[in-house]
N, C-alpha and C positions, 0 to 999 in steps of 0.2 A: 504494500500500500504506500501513496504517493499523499504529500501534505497537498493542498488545494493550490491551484496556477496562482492565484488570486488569495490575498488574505482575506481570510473569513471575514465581514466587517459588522457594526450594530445591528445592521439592519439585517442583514440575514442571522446572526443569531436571536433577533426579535420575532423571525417569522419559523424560524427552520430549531431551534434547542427547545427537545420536550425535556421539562425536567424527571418526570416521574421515571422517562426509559433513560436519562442519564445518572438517577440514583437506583437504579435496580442496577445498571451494568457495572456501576463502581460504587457502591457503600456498603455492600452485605459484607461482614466479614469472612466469608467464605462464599464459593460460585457454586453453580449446579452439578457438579462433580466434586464440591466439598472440599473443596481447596483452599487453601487460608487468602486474603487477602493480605498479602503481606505489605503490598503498597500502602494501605489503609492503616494500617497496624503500625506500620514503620511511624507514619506522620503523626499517628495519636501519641508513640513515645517521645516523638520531640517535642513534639505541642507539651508533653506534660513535663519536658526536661526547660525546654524554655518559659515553659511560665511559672516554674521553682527558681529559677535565677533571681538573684538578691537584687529589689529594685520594683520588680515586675508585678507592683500592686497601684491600686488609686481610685479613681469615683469612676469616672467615664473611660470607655474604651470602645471605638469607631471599628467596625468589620469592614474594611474596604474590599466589594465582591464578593458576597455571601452566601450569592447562588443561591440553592434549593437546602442549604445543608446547613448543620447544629455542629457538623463534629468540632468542629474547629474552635468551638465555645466551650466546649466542656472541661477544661478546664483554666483557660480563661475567667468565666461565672466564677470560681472561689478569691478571685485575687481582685475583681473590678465589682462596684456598687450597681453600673447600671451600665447597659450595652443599648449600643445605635448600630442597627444592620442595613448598611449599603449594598443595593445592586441596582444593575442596570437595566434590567430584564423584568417586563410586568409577571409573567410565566414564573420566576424564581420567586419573585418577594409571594404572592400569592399562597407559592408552593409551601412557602416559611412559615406564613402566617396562619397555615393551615394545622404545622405542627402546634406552633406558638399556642394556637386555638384549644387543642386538644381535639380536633375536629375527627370527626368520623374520616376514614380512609385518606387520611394523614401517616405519609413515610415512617415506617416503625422502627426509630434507632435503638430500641433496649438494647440489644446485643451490642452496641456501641458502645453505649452510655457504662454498659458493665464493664464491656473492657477497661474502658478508662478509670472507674471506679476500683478496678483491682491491680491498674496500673499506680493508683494513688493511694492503695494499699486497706478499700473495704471496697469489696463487689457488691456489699449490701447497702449503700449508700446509695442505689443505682435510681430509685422514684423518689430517693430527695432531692440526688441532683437537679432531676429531667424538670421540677419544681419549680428550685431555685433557678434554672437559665428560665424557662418561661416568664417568672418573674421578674427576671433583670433586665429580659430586652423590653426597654420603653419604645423604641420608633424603628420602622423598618420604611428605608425612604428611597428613591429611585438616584441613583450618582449615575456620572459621567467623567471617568480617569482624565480624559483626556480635557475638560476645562479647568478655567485658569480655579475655580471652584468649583467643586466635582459635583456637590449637593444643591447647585443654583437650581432654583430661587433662594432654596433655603440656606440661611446661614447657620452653623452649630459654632458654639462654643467651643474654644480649642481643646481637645481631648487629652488625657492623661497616656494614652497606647492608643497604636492605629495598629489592629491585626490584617493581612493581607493574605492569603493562602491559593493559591493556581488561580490567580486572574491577572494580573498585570503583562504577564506573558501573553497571554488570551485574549487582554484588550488593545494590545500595541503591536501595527505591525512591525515597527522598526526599532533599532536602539537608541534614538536620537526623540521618539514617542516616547517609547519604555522611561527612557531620564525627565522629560518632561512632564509625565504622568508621579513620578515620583516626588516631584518639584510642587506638584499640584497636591497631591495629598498630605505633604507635610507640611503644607498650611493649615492644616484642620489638627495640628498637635500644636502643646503647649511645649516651649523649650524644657527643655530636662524631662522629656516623653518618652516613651518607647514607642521603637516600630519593631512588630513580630515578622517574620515572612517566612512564607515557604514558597520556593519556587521552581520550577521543574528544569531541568539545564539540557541543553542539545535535544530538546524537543521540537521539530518541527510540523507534528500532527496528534491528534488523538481522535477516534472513532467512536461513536456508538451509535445502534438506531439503522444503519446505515448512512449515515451521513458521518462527513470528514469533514473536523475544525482545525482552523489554522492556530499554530501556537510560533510565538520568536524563539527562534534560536538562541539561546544564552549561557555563555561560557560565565564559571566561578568569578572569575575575578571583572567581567563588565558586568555584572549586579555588586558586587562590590565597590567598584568605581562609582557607580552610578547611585547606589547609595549616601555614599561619600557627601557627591557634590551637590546630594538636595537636599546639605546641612547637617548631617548625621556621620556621628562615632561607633565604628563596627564594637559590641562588645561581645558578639559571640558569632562564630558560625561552622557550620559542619557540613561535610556534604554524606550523605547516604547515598549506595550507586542502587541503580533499577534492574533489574533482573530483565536480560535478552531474550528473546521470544515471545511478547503479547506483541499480537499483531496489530491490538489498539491502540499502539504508543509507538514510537522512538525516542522515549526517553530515556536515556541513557541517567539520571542522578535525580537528588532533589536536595536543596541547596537550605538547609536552616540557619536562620538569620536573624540577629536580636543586636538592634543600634539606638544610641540615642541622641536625641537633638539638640545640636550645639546653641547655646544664648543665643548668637547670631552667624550669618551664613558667611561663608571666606570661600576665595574659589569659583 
């Protein structure tokens, strides 16, 4: 399989990205042959390594790109007061709000939520967490990476952590985008903030559904760079490599990342 001629753009993932068949293909912790998800699995241990890092608490924290999905919250929720969930996509916030809701035939992350729960050392804590994140997201609002204010019209209050996990890649087709989008989001952080990231490296496609979405290609060290210079001190990062042969990816790593925001910007 061949990443798209053409980068995937808003508008085709506003008409063409279901999210119900992009969270059955990627969030079960195991597939139809009972396989672990170990891509899944991997990112819940960082998410829970990087949000134990000395620092990585405060009132508000901003999900830039939230998609259809919780996981990325869940442990998050123990360290932040209240969460603001950005995307771009009418179809994802909907899909969110469905869980948020408790709604009937709303995406069922229990086996998620336990992981993470015995990753933080009680599985049985699993229906207080799922509680506590539904309580703490107050707003799910529509962004755009790519303006000079992602959440225009609305303006937020600069946030305490901006979490970001497989979207920045997803919304930019270039590197010269990708820095600029970064530029744009760390407006919406207070100095001496965190920004969390995951992001996927030498990917140039992922598939589900039948349909193929464009991802940027991105080598370790220009998300690093590019971090850098939209005011931000690396204090942590790791790269995980991807396991070769899913035919729905070429991605080759995924890159954890934890910086924070310098008083003012140099550079």
């Amino acid at each position: 399989m061949d990443a798209p001629a053409v980068f995937t753009d808003a508008d085709f993932y506003q008409q063409s990205f279901d999210p119900r068949e992009y969270l059955k293909e990627f969030y079960g912790l195991s597939d139809s042959q009972g396989r672990a998800n170990t891509f899944l699995m991997q990112n819940l241990r960082s998410l829970v390594k990087m949000f134990s890092l000395d620092g990585l608490r405060g009132d508000t924290l901003i999900d830039i790109g939230c998609g259809p999905t919780i996981y990325q919250l869940l442990s998050a929720c123990e360290r932040f007061q209240q969460i603001i969930a950005l995307d771009y996509m009418d179809q994802n916030r909907r899909e969110l709000q469905k869980w948020l809701g408790n709604e009937a035939g709303a995406f069922d992350w229990r086996a998620v939520v336990k992981y993470v729960c015995e990753l933080e050392g009680d599985r049985e804590k699993w229906a207080e967490k799922e509680e506590k994140l539904r309580g703490k997201v107050k707003q799910v609002l529509k962004c755009d990476v790519t303006k000079a204010n992602p959440t225009d019209p609305v303006s937020l209050p600069p946030a305490d952590c901006l979490l970001s996990t497989l979207c920045l890649e997803a919304a930019c087709k270039d590197l010269a985008t990708f820095r600029s989008a970064l530029r744009n989001i760390a407006a919406l952080l207070k100095p001496g903030g965190h920004l969390v990231m995951l992001t996927v490296l030498r990917e140039t496609y992922y598939a589900f559904n039948k349909q193929v979405f464009s991802c940027l290609h991105l080598e370790r060290n220009a998300v690093v760079e590019a971090v850098e210079a939209a005011g931000f001190d690396v204090k942590f990062s790791e790269v995980q490599p991807y396991e070769p042969g899913d035919v729905r990816t070429d991605c080759e790593g995924v890159l954890s990342l934890v910086a924070c925001k310098r008083a003012s910007i140099t550079g």
